[in-house]
C-alpha positions, 0 to 999 in steps of 0.5 A, spaced: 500 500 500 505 503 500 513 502 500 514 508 505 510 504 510 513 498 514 509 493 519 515 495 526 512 491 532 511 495 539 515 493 545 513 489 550 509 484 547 512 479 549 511 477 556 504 478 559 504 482 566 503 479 573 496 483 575 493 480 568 489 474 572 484 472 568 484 476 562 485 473 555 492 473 554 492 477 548 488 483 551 493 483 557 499 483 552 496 489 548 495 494 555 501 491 557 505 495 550 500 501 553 504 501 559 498 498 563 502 497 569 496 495 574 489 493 574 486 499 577 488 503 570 483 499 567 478 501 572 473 506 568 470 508 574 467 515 575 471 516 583 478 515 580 477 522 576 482 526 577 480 530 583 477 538 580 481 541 585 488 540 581 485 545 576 489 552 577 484 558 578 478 553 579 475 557 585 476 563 582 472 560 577 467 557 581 467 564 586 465 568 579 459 563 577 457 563 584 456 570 583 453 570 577 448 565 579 446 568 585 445 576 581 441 572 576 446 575 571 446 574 563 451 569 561 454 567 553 458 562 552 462 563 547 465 556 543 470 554 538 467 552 532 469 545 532 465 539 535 470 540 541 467 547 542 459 545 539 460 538 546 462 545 551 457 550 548 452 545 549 455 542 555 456 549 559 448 551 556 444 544 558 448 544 565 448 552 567 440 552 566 440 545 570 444 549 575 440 555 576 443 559 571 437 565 569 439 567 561 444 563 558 445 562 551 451 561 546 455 565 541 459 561 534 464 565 531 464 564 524 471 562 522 471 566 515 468 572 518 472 573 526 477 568 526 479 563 531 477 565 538 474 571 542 476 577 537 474 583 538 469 582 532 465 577 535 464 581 543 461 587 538 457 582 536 454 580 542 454 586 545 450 588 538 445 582 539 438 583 541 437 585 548 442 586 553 448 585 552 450 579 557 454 580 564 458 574 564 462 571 558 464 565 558 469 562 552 470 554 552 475 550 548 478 557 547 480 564 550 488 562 552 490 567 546 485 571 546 488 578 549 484 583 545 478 579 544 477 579 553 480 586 554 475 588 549 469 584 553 472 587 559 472 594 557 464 592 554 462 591 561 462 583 561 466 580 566 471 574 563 471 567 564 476 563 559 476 556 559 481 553 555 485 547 553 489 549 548 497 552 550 498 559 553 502 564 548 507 569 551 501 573 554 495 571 558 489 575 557 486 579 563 481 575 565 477 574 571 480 567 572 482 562 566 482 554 567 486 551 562 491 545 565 496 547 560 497 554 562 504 554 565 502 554 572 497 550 573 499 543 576 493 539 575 496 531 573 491 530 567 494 535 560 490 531 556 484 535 557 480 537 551 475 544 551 469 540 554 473 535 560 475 542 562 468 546 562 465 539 565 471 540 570 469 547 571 462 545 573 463 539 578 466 544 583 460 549 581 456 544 583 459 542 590 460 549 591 453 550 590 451 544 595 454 546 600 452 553 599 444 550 600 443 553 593 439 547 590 433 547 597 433 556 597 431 556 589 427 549 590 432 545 584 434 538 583 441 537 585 443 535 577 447 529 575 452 532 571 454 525 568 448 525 564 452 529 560 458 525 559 455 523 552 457 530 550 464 530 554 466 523 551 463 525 543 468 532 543 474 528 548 475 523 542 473 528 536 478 532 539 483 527 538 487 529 544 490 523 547 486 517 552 490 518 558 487 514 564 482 521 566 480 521 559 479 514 558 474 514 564 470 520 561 469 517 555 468 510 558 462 512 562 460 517 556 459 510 551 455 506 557 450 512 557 450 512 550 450 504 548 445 504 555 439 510 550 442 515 555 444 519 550 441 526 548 437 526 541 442 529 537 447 525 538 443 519 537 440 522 531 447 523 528 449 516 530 444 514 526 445 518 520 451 515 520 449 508 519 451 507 527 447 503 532 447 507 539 447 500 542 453 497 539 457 504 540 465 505 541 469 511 540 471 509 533 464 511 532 465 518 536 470 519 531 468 517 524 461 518 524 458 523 528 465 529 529 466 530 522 458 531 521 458 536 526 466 539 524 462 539 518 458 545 520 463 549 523 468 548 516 463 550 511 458 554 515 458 556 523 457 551 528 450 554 530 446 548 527 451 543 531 450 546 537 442 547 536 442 539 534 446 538 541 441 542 545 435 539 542 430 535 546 425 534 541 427 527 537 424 530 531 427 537 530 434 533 533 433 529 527 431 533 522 438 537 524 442 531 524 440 530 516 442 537 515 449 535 519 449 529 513 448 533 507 454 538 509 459 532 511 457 530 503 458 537 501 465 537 505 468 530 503 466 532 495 470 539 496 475 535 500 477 530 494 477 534 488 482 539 493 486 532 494 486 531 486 489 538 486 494 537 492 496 531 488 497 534 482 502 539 485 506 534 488 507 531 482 509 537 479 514 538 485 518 532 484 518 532 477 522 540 478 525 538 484 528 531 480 523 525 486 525 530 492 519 533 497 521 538 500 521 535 508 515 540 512 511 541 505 506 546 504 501 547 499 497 552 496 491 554 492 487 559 490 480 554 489 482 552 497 476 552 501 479 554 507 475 551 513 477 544 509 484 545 509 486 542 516 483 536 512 487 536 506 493 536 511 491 531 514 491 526 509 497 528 505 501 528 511 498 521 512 500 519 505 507 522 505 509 521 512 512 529 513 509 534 516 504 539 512 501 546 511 495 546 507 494 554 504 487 557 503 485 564 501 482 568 507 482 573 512 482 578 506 485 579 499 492 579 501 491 574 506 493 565 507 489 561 512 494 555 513 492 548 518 498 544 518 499 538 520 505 533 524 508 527 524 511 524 531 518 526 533 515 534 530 512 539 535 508 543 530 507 549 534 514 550 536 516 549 529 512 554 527 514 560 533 521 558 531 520 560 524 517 567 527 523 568 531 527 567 526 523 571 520 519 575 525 515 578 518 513 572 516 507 570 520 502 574 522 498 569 528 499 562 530 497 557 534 495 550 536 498 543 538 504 539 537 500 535 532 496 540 529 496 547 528 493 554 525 496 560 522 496 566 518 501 569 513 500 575 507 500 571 500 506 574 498 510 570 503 508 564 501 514 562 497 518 563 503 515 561 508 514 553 505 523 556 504 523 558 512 519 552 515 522 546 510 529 549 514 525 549 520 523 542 520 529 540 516 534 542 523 528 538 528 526 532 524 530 525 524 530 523 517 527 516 520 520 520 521 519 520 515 518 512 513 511 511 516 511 505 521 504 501 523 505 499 529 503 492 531 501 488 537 504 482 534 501 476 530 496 472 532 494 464 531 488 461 528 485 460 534 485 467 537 481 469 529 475 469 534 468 472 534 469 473 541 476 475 542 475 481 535 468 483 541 473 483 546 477 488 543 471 492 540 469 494 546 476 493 551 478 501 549 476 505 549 482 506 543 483 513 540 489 518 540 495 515 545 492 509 547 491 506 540 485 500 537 490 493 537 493 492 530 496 486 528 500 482 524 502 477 519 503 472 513 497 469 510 494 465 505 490 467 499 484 465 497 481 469 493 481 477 491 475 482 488 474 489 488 467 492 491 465 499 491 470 500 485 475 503 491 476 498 496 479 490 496 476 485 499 480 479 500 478 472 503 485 470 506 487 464 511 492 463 516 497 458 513 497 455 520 490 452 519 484 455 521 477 458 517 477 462 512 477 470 513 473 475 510 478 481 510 477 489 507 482 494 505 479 501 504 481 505 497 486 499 496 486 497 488 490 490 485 491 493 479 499 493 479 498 486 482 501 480 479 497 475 476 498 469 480 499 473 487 498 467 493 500 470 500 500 477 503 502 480 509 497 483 513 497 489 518 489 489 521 484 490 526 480 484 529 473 486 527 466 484 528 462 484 521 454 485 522 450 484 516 443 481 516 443 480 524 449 475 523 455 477 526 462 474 524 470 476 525 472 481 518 480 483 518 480 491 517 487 491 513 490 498 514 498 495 511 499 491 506 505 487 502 505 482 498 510 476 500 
């Protein structure tokens, strides 16, 4: 599939761990090469949440929302226009009403018009709508960077609360508090955290502070239960792609019981559905293919408006009708995504053909018929396909105007990347900001050529040229045996896998039985362990054999084990992500 890809096998496979008592073995060996190191690690319980309490400026925060609370202040959220920012929007809106809240309501930038974050624009807006403006703004999965767009709000009257996930710049903004694990003070265990972990954190210590208080028996309120929103926690944790550290796992965990238990709000049930995903038979897999880029897909072609409103509906019917909204815009973006990736191909042909077969190392592309809320996406795929970091450029933000979305592979901090390159060319870029992994910016269109200059130097000084062949990592080989129904479920629901904690992927040499191409895109092999056992059903996606030899009898495969449903029968089905001929 591709000869820059090689099958490496994780270490620690080997052994099984002393704690793994009556797991299957091959379960065992798989946490134990996730550095498992006891049984209570796997224990998804809601009491081994990281106590709230670690969280820098949290009673500030809660001080501020006890305050508003008690003066029955006006209350906006303000939300990124990602599934992460709709799950906190619609999180902060659900669980502040619940909690006593008089008026709140919720704010979506839209990304071609304001940009990322609280801007001064958008706090003219708010205070522009209809009413009166609000006295308590909020702001989730953003705000760190935002300096202008707090003063602006602070000097509008509007007290600030910032919670945040994102790293800090060199300057804070003047808030009235700022939860966020990875500003520089905070020492809260967990930095994994995604926007709505942190908000969900922010209303737990609200909610004891108010019991305390004896808030809920003045007002005459149910006290809440607050884990009746994880589906929303779980949903913006794993479409976030921040990694599944041991908190994490918990949140989403019991956000998946809810879901997989009819628990869920109707507009996450209505895009599973859309998605062609039974709510009962959940996992985070579905979480992160289905239902995110329905939502992200709001946010990338239009605002997150509908999202959130789909997110916050109660009414099955009306949540439905918005998920099936949510599903023609994800059309509409895949279409605009693969005629750019045809695009980006091209270019990087033309490129090797210049550059005689040579790439630069952090490539960045650029066309003026890019979409710019689809770069990210773009980037995504091309550093998938390349192995190398990428920067996809759109026009935006005015005519003489980039947005770039870049994307990284291991062993490359993109954000430090970037801020060396504005060290070094202090011109070149206009703003930034983001991840180790994943990262936006803004440059003038003159500069593209060399700003692709300075960042291939940047990431050529960083990079050990062994990052660039990609690895899939596998969890070792299994036998016949283990090709099980019962073994491809346990695994399934064993996670939940995502980012730092990945799904099992396993390896080895099989027989060849039978080959045809369905979907016009995808292979589908039938294959059977050389060691004996049942033939097995197996899938590689946008995989042709055209350049296959015609007598083709074993394969090397690197898979998941997986649970094929078709007609109420279930059966094992190997889902190929590497593939050699042998």
């Amino acid at each position: 599939m591709s000869d820059i890809v090689h099958i490496e096998r994780r270490p620690g496979i080997d052994s099984l761990p002393e704690w793994a008592g009556e797991l299957h073995p091959v379960l065992a060996r798989v946490y134990a090469s996730r550095a498992v190191r006891s049984g209570t690690e796997l224990d998804g319980s809601l009491a081994r949440l990281l106590p709230f309490e670690g969280l820098y400026d949290i009673h500030r925060a809660v001080d501020l929302l006890v305050e508003a609370l008690e003066g029955q202040w006006r209350i906006l959220i303000v939300g990124d226009f990602d599934a992460d920012g709709a799950t906190s929007s619609a999180l902060a809106v659900r669980a502040l009403r619940e909690l006593g809240a008089a008026e709140v309501d919720f704010l979506v930038p839209n990304r071609f018009e304001y940009g990322y974050g609280l801007t001064p624009e958008i706090v003219a807006v708010a205070t522009a709508a209809n009413g009166a403006p609000a006295q308590l703004l909020i702001t989730v999965d953003n705000g760190i960077s935002s300096v202008a767009g707090v003063a602006a709000a602070r000097e509008a009257g509007m007290r600030v609360l910032v919670t945040d996930h994102h790293l800090a710049g060199s300057q804070l903004p003047d808030a009235d508090a700022i939860v966020n694990p990875n500003r520089p003070e905070d020492g809260f265990a967990s930095k994994a955290l995604a926007g709505v972990g942190v908000i969900f954190y922010v209303l737990m210590a609200l909610r004891v502070r108010l019991r305390e208080r004896g808030w809920f028996e003045r007002r005459g309120l149910d006290e809440p239960n607050l884990a009746r929103h994880l589906d929303l926690v779980a949903l913006g944790t794993v479409a976030d792609v921040v990694p599944l550290d041991a908190n994490n796992r918990i949140l989403v965990a019991q956000g998946l019981a809810r879901i997989r238990a009819g628990q869920a709000c109707p507009g996450i049930q209505a895009l599973l559905e859309v998605g062609g995903r039974d709510p009962a038979m959940t996992v985070a897999a579905d979480l992160g293919f289905a239902v995110g880029p329905r939502l992200n897909a709001a946010g990338r072609l239009e605002d997150m408006s509908v999202g959130i409103a789909c997110l916050l509906s109660d009414d099955v019917g009306e949540a439905r009708a918005l998920a099936a909204r949510l599903d023609g815009l994800n059309r509409e973006r895949r279409a605009i995504e693969d005629d750019m990736k045809a695009r980006a191909l091209a270019h990087i042909e033309e490129v090797l053909e210049a550059e005689e077969g040579e790439l630069p190392v952090g490539l960045c592309l650029y066309d003026a018929d890019w979409h710019e809320g689809v770069v990210g996406l773009l980037a995504s795929r091309i550093k998938d396909r390349l192995h190398r970091p990428v920067i996809a450029f759109a026009p935006g933000g005015g005519s003489d105007q980039l947005k770039g979305s870049a994307r990284s592979v291991s062993g490359l901090h993109i954000r430090d990347a970037l801020d060396a390159v504005a060290t070094r060319h202090p011109a070149l870029l206009s703003k930034f900001g983001g991840h180790a992994m994943a990262a936006g910016l803004t440059i003038r269109r003159e500069d593209f050529d060399a700003f692709a200059r300075a960042f291939d130097a940047e990431v050529r000084r960083h990079l050990d040229p062994a990052a660039l062949r990609g690895a899939v990592l596998s969890d070792g080989a299994l036998g016949p045996a283990d090709h099980s129904l019962d073994l491809a479920e346990a695994l399934r629901f064993a996670g939940p896998w995502g980012q730092g904690f990945p799904e099992p992927v396993f390896d080895g040499v099989f027989d060849l039985i039978q080959r045809r191409i369905v979907g016009e895109r995808h292979l589908k092999l039938v294959v059977r362990h050389p060691e004996g056992g049942p033939p097995l059903d197996a899938i590689a996606f946008n995989v042709t054999d055209a350049d296959w030899p015609a007598a083709v009898s074993r394969v090397r495969l690197a898979y998941r084990l997986d649970v094929n449903s078709f007609r109420g029968q279930r059966s094992v089905q190997l889902i190929v992500v590497h593939l050699e001929l042998v």
